[in-house]
N, C-alpha and C positions, 0 to 999 in steps of 0.2 A: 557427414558428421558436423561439418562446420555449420551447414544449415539447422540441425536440429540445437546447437548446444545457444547458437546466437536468439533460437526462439525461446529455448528454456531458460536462457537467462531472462529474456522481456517480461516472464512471465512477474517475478517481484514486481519489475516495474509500474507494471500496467494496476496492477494489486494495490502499490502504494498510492500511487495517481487516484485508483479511486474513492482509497479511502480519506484522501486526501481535500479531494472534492466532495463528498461527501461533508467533513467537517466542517470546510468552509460555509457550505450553505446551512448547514446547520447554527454555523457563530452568525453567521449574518441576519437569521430570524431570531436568535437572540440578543444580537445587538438593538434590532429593529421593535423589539419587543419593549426592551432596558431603558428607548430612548421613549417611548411612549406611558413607560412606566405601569406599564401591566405587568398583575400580582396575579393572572389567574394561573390555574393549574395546568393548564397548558404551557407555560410558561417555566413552571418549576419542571416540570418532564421532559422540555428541549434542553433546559440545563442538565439536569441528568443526562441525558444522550448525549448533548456534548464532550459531557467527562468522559464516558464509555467509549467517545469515537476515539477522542484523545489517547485514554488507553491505549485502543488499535493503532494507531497509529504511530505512535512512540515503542509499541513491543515487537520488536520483532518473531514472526511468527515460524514455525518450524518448517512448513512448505515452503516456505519464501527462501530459506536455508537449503532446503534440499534442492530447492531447484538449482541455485547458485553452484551449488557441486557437480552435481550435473552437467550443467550447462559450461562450467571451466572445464572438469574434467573430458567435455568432446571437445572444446575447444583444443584443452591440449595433446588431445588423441591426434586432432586432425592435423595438427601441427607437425607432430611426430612425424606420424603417416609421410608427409609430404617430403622429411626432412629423411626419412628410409627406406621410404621404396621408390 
C-alpha cells in the first residue's frame, strides 16, 4: 500500500514539472522573439499559449486532487496496517 499511495502522489508532481517546463520554454521563445522585436503572427500565438500554459499551470486540476487523496489515503492505510496488525 505504501508503494502504490508514494506513486499516486508523484503523479501531480510529475504533471506540474511538465507543465511547468513546458511554459518555460514557451516564455523563452517569447522572450527571444520581444528582444528581436518580431510582430509576426507567430509571435502573437506563442503569446497566446503562453497565457493558456499559464492558466494550466496556476489551476489546479481535479486529477491532480484525486490523486493526492489517494495517494494520503494508502499512505495512511498503511500506517494503520502497521500500527494493528
Amino acid at each position: 500500500m505504501t508503494f502504490f499511495g508514494i506513486a499516486i502522489l508523484a503523479v501531480p508532481v510529475w504533471s506540474m514539472n511538465v507543465r511547468k517546463k513546458s511554459l518555460h520554454k514557451i516564455k523563452q521563445e517569447v522572450d527571444q522573439r520581444r528582444q528581436k522585436g518580431d510582430t509576426s503572427v507567430v509571435n502573437a500565438v506563442a503569446e497566446i499559449l503562453q497565457e493558456r500554459r499559464e492558466d494550466s499551470v496556476n489551476t489546479w486540476r481535479r486529477a491532480d486532487e484525486t490523486c493526492l487523496i489517494i495517494g494520503y489515503v494508502l499512505l495512511l492505510g498503511s500506517a494503520l496496517w502497521r500500527i494493528f496488525a
